[in-house]
C-alpha positions in Angstrom: 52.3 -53.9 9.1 55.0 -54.6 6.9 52.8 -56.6 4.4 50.5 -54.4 4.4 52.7 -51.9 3.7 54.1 -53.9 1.0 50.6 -54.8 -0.6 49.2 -51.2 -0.3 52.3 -49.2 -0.8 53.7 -46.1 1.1 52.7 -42.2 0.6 55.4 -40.8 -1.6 56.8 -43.8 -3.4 56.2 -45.3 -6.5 53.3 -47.8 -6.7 53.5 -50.8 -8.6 50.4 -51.8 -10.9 49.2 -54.3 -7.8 49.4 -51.9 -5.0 47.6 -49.2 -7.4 44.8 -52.0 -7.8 45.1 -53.0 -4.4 44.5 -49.4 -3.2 41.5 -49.0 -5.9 40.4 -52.0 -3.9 40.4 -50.9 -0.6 39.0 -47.2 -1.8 36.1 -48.3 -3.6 34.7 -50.2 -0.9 35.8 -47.5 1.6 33.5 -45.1 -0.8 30.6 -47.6 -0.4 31.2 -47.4 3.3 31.2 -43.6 3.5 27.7 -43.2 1.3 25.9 -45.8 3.3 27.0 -43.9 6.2 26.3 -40.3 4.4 22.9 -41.6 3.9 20.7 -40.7 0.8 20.4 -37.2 1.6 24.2 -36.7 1.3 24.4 -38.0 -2.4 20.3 -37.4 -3.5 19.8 -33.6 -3.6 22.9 -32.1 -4.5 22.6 -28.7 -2.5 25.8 -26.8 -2.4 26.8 -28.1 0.7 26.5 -32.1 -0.7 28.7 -30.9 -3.6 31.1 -29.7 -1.8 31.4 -32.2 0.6 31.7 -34.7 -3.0 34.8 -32.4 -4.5 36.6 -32.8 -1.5 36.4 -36.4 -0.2 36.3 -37.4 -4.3 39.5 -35.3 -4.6 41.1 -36.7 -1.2 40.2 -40.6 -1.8 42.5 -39.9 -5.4 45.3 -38.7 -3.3 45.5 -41.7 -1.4 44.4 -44.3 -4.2 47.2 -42.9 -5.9 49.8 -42.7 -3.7 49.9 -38.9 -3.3 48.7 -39.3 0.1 49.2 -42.0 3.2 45.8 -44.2 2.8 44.6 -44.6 6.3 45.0 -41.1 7.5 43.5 -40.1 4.0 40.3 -42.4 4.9 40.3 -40.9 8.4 39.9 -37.8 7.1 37.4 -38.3 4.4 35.4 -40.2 7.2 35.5 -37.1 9.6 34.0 -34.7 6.2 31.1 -37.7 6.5 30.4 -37.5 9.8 30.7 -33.9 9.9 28.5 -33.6 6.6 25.6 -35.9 8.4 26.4 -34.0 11.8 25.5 -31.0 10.1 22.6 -32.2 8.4 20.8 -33.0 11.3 21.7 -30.1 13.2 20.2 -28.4 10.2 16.9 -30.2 10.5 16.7 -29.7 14.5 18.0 -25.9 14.6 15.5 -24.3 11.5 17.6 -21.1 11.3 20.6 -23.1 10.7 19.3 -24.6 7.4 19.1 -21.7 5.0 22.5 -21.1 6.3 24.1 -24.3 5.4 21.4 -25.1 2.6 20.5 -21.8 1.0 17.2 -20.4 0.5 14.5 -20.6 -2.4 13.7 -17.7 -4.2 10.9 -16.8 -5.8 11.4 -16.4 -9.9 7.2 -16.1 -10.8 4.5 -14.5 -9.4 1.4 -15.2 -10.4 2.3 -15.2 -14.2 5.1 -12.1 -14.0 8.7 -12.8 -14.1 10.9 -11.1 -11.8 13.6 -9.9 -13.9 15.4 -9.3 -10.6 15.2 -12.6 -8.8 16.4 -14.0 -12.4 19.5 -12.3 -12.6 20.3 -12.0 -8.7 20.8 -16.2 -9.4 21.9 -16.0 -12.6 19.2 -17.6 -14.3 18.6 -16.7 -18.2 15.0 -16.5 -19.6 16.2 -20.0 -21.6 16.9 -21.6 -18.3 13.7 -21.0 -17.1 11.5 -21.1 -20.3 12.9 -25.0 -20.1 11.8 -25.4 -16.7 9.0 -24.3 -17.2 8.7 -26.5 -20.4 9.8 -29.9 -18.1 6.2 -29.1 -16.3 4.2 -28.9 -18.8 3.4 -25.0 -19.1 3.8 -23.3 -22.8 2.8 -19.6 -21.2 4.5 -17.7 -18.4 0.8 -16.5 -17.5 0.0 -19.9 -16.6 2.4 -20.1 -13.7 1.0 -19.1 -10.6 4.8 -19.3 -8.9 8.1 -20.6 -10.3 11.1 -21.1 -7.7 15.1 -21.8 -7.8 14.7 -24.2 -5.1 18.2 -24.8 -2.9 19.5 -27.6 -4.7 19.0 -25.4 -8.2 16.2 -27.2 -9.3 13.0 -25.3 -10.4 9.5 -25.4 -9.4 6.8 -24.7 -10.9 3.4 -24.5 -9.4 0.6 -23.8 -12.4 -2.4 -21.9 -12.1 
């Protein structure tokens, strides 16, 4: 344990330029490890839950390659947010109700050519926002939109008439 120690350096104390690499090392492929287990859906749709789940192991796998932190109990941790981001995920997909509440829900922005002026503010989306979404697919004229949504990622959809 004590070369490990000495290769990887101890929470607290001053790392040397090799035990900073050696940590950036070890974390790296740790971060592989922890998407492949995440699976694509973790890292692909960026809903609110995926992002924060990022912040936090991203801000806790800095702790440790720096030093800030002890590594392994820092990885054990940031493997436990995976587990309980995939747990979730699932649970989410085999309990409907559960979804919107981790997830959010889509809201409808257009309805059949009419904004609502409502929905737009109520998700703080400006008439910009969504004349470039509706741009991106294609549509020059609101009254060509049959609906338009702020889909739970952010994203919007537009469906054409």
């Amino acid at each position: 344990m004590d070369a490990l120690s000495d290769l990887l350096g101890r929470a607290g104390e001053p790392l040397t330029w090799l035990q900073m690499s050696a940590r950036a090392v070890v974390i790296f492929a740790f971060g592989v490890f922890l998407v492949r287990v995440a699976s694509k859906r973790a890292f692909g749709k960026w809903d609110a839950l995926d992002i924060i789940v990022s912040i936090v192991i991203g801000s806790n796998l800095s702790r440790a390659l720096t030093g800030n932190a002890p590594l392994l109990p820092t990885m054990a941790g940031s493997l436990t947010l995976i587990l309980l981001h995939a747990g979730l995920a699932h649970l989410a997909v085999l309990i409907r109700p559960l979804g919107p509440l981790l997830k959010g829900k889509p809201a409808q922005l257009i309805v059949d050519g009419k904004v609502d002026e409502t929905a737009l503010r109520r998700h703080g989306i400006g008439h910009h926002d969504l004349e470039e979404a509706l741009r991106s697919s294609g549509v020059e004229d609101v009254a060509q939109v049959r609906s338009a949504w702020i889909e739970r990622n952010g994203s919007i959809s537009v469906v054409k008439d």
